[in-house]
C-alpha positions as a printed Julia matrix, in Angstrom:
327×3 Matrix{Float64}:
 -115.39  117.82  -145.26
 -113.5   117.4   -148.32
 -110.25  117.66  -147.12
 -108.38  116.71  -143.57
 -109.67  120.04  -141.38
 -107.03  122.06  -139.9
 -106.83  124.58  -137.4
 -103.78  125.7   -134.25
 -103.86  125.98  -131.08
 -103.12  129.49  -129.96
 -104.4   130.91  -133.55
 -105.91  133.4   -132.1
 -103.8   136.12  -130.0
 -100.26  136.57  -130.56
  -98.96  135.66  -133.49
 -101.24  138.61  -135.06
 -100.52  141.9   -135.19
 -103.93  142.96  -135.72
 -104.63  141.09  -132.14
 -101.44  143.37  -130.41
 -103.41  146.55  -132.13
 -106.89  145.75  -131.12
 -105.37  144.76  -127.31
 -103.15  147.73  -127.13
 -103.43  148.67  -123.19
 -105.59  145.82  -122.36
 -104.7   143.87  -119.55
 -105.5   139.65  -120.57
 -107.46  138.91  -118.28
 -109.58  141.9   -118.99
 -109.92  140.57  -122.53
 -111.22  137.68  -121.69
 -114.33  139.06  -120.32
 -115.25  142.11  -122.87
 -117.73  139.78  -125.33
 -116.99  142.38  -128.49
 -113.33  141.88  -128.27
 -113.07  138.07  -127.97
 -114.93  138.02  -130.32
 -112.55  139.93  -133.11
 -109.78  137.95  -131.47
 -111.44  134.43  -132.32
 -112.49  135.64  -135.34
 -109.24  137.14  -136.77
 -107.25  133.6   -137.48
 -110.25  132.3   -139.32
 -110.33  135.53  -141.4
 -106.3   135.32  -142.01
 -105.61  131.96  -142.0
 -109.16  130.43  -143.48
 -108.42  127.47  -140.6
 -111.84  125.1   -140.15
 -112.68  126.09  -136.49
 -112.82  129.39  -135.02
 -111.3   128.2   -130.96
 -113.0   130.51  -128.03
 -110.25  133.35  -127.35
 -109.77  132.93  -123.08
 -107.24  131.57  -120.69
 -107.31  128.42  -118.74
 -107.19  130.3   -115.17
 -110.9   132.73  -116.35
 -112.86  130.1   -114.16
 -110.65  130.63  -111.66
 -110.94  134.84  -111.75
 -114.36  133.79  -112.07
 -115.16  132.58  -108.22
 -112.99  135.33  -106.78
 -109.27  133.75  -106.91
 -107.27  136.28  -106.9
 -105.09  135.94  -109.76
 -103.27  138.04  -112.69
 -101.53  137.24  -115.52
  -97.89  138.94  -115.49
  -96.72  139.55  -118.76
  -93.53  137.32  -119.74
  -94.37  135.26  -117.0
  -97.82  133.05  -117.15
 -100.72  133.44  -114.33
  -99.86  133.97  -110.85
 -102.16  133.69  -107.41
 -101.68  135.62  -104.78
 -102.48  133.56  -101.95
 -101.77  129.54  -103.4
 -104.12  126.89  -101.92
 -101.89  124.85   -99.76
 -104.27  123.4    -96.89
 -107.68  121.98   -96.74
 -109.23  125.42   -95.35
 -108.34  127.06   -98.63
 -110.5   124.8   -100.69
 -113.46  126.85   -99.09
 -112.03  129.36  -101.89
 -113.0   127.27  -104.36
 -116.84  127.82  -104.48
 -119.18  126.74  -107.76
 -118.98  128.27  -110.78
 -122.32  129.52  -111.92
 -123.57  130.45  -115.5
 -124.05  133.69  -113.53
 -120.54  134.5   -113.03
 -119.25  133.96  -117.02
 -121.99  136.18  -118.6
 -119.6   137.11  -121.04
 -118.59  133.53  -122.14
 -122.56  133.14  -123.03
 -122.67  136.65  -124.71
 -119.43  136.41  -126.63
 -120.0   132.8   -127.93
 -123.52  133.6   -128.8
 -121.95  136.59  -130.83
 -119.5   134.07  -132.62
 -121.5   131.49  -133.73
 -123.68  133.92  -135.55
 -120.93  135.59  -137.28
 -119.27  132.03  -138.16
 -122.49  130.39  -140.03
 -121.03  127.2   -140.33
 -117.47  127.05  -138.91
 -117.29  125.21  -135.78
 -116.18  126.9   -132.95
 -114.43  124.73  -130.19
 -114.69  125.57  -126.38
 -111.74  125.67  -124.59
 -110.51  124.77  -120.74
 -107.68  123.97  -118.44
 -107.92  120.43  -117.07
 -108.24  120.1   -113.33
 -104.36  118.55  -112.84
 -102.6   121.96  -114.63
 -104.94  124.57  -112.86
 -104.32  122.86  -109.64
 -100.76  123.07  -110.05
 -100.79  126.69  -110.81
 -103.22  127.07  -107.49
 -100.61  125.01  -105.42
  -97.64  126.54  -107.01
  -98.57  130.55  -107.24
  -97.51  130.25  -110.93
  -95.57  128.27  -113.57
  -93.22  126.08  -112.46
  -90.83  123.49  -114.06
  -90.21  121.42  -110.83
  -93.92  121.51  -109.42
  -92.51  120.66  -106.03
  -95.1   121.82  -104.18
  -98.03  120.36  -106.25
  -96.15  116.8   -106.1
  -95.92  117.14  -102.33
  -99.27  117.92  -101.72
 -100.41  115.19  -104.15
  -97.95  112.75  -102.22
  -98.17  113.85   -98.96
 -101.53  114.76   -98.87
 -102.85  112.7   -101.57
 -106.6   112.96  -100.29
 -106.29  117.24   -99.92
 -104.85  116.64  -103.34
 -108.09  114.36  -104.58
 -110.68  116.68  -102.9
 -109.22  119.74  -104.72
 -108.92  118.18  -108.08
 -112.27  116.69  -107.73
 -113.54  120.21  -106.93
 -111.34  121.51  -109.84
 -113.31  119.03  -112.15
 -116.82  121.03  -110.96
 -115.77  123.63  -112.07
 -114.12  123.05  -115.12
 -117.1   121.01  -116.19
 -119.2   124.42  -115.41
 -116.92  125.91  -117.66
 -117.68  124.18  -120.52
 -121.0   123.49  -119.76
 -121.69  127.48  -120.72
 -119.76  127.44  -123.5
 -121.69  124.34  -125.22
 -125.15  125.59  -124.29
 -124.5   128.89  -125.6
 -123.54  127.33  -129.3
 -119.68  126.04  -129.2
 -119.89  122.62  -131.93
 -116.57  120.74  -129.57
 -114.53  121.2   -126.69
 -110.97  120.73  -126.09
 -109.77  120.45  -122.23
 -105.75  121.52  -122.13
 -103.94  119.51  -119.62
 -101.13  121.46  -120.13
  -99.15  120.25  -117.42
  -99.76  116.62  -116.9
  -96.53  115.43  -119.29
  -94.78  116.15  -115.36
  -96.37  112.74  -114.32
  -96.04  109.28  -114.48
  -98.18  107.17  -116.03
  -98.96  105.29  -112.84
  -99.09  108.71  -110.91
 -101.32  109.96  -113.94
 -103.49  107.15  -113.31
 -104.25  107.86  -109.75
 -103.9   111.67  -109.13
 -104.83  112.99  -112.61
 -106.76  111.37  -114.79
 -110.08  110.68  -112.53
 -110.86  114.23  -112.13
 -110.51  114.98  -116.04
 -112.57  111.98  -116.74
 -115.38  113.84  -114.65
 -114.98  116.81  -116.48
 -115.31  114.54  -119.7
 -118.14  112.71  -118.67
 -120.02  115.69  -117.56
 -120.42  117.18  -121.3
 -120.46  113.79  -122.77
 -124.43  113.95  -123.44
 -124.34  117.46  -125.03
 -123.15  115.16  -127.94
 -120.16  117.54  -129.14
 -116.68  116.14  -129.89
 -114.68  116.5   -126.67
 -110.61  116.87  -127.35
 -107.96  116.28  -124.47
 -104.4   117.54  -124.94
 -101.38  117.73  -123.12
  -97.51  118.06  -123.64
  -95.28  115.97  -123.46
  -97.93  113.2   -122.74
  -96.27  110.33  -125.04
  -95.8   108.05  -122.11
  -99.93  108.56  -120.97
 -101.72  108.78  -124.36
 -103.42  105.51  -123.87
 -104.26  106.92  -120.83
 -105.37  110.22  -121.98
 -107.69  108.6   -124.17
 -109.44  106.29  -121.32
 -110.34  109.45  -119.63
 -113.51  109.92  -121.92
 -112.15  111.58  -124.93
 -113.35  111.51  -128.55
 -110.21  113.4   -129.78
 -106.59  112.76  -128.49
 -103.9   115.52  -129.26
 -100.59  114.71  -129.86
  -97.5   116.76  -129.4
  -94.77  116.77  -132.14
  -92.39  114.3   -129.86
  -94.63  111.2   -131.07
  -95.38  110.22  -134.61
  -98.92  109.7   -135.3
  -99.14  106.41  -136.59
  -96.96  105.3   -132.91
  -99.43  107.45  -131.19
 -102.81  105.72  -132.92
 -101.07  102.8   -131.27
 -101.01  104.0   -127.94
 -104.15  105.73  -128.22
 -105.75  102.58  -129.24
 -109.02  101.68  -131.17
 -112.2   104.78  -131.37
 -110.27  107.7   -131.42
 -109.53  110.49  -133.57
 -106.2   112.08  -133.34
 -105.09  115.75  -133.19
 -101.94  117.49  -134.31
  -98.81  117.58  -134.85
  -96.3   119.35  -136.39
  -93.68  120.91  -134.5
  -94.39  124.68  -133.85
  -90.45  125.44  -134.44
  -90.96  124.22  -138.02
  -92.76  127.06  -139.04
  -89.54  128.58  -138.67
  -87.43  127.2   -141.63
  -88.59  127.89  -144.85
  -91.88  127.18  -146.78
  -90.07  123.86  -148.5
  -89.19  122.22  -144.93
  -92.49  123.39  -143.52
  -93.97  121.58  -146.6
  -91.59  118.36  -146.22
  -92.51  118.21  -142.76
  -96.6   118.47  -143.02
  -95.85  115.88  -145.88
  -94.29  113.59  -142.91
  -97.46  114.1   -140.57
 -100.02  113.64  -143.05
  -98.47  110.41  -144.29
  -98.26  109.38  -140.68
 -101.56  110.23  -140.11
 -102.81  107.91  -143.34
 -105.35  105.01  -141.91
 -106.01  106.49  -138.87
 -109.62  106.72  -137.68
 -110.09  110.45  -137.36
 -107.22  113.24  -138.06
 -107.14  116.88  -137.34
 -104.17  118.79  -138.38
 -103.07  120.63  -135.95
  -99.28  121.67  -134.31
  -98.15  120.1   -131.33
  -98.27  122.92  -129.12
  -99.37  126.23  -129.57
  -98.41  128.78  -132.07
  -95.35  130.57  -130.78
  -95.2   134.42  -130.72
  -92.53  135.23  -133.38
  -94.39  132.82  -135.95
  -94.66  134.66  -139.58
  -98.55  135.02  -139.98
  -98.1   134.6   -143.59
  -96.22  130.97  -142.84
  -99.48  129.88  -140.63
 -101.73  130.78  -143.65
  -99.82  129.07  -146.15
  -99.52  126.03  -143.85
 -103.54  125.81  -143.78
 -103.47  126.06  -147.51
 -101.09  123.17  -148.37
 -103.02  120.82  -145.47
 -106.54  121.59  -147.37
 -104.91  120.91  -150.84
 -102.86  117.8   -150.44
 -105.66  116.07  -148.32
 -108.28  116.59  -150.98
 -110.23  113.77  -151.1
C-alpha cells in the first residue's frame, strides 16, 4: 500500500445519516441479522470516507442473541440481559455456537466481499473478559462489582465461563473468516478495569484461545481495548498480530510496551475531530510522527467514532492520513 492505511472503529453506524435513514424503525439487534442491510451499513463509510477496510457492521453481544441469551440493546443505554449468569447452573445457558445459528454473518459477508473487490474487510468480536462482564453484570457498568466478585470469589466459575466465552467467540470469527473477511479484530472493551496482574490471570488466557483458534486461517488478528496502557505488553502476548492503542498512550511509548513483532493500531483522540480541521491536522501530524519506525502502523482513533462527529471531518481526516504518508 502506498500510503499508511487508515480506517475507524465505529465507521460504520452512527456518525452517518444515511445509516439513521436506512435504520429508521429498526431495532439493532435486528440489524445485525438482515444480510442486505449490514451490508449498506459496512459499505457506506468506505463509500463516504474512501477508508482502506470496510469493518463487519454487528455488535459484540450477536453471539450471545445467537445461543438464545436473552438480551436487547436499550437505546442510550448499551446491551442488557435479562436473567445475568451469576452461578455455575447458568453456564448450561451458554451452549456452542454453530455456523448454523449466524447464517446471516456467512450471507452478509459473502455479499461484502464481492461488492468490495479488493478492500479488506475485517471481522469483528467482543473478547471473552467484556462479554462476560456484561453477562455477570445485566449491562454496562463502571464499577463491575459483580463481575470482580465472581472473578475473586469464585475465580474457577469465573475461569469456566470465560473459557466457555472463548468457544464461542472463536466460533464467531471462525464464520466470519471462512466466509471471506481478510483480518479480525477482537474488542476487549472492558479489560482497561483490570490490573495487569489480575489481567494476567482472569483475562488474558481465554482471549489467547480465541487468538490461537484463528491463528492458522493466516489473517491478521487485531486486539483492542481501552484504557489498556498499563497491559499492552500483555495484550500483545495473548497471540496478536495487531495491538490497538487508545489515545492516552503515545505510540512510540506504546511500541515499547508492546515490544518487538507487532504492528500497532490507532490513535488519535476521537474528541479531536471536534476542533477544527487545523488542530485535527496538528494532531494526526503528532501520531504519525509518533508512529515513524514502528514495525507496522494502522491509523486509526483510539476509540470509536462518537455520534455527533461531522462526517465531512472523518473524510477529510482519511484524506490527509493517505497524503502525508505517501511513500
Amino acid at each position: 500500500m502506498p500510503h499508511t492505511p487508515v480506517w475507524f472503529m465505529r465507521q460504520a453506524g452512527r456518525s452517518l445519516p444515511e445509516y439513521h435513514k436506512v435504520r429508521e424503525g429498526i431495532p439493532m439487534l435486528e440489524s445485525c441479522v438482515r444480510p442486505e442491510l449490514v451490508t449498506e451499513i459496512t459499505l457506506q463509510p468506505v463509500r463516504r470516507h474512501k477508508v482502506d477496510a470496510a469493518v463487519y457492521f454487528s455488535d459484540i453481544v450477536v453471539p450471545l442473541r445467537a445461543i438464545g441469551i436473552d438480551l436487547d440493546i436499550k437505546p442510550g443505554v448499551g446491551p442488557v440481559v435479562a436473567d445475568p449468569v451469576r452461578t455455575r447452573a447458568d453456564l448450561a445457558r451458554l451452549r456452542d455456537l454453530t455456523p448454523e445459528d449466524v447464517p446471516y454473518v456467512t450471507e452478509a459477508v459473502g455479499l461484502l466481499t464481492r461488492e468490495l473487490g479488493p478492500t479488506p474487510l475485517i471481522g469483528f468480536a467482543g473478547a471473552p473478559f467484556t462479554l462476560a462482564s456484561y453477562l455477570v453484570e445485566g449491562g454496562p457498568s463502571r464499577t463491575y462489582e459483580n463481575a470482580k466478585a465472581m472473578m475473586y470469589g469464585d475465580p474457577q466459575l469465573w475461569a469456566d465461563l470465560l473459557d466457555r466465552l472463548a468457544d464461542i467467540t472463536a466460533a464467531f470469527l471462525k464464520v466470519q473468516i471462512e466466509a471471506g473477511a481478510s483480518a479480525v479484530q477482537l474488542f476487549d472493551s472492558w479489560a482497561g478495569a483490570l490490573a495487569p496482574a489480575d489481567y494476567r490471570h482472569s483475562a488474558m488466557p481465554a482471549s489467547a484461545k480465541v487468538l490461537e483458534a484463528v491463528a492458522g486461517y493466516g489473517v491478521p488478528r487485531i486486539h483492542f481495548g481501552v484504557g489498556t496502557g498499563e497491559l499492552l505488553r500483555l495484550m500483545g502476548e495473548a497471540g496478536a498480530d495487531v495491538v490497538g492503542v487508545d489515545w492516552r498512550v503515545p505510540l512510540d511509548e506504546a511500541a515499547r510496551r508492546v515490544g518487538p513483532g507487532k504492528a500497532l493500531q490507532g490513535n488519535l483522540d476521537p474528541t479531536v475531530l471536534f476542533a477544527g480541521k487545523e488542530v485535527v491536522e496538528a494532531k494526526t501530524r503528532e501520531v504519525l510522527d509518533a508512529a515513524a519506525g514502528l514495525e507496522g502502523h494502522v491509523f486509526n482513533l483510539g476509540h470509536g467514532v462518537m455520534p455527533s462527529t461531522d462526517p465531512d471531518a472523518l473524510t477529510r481526516l482519511a484524506e490527509f492520513v493517505h497524503t502525508e504518508t505517501v511513500r
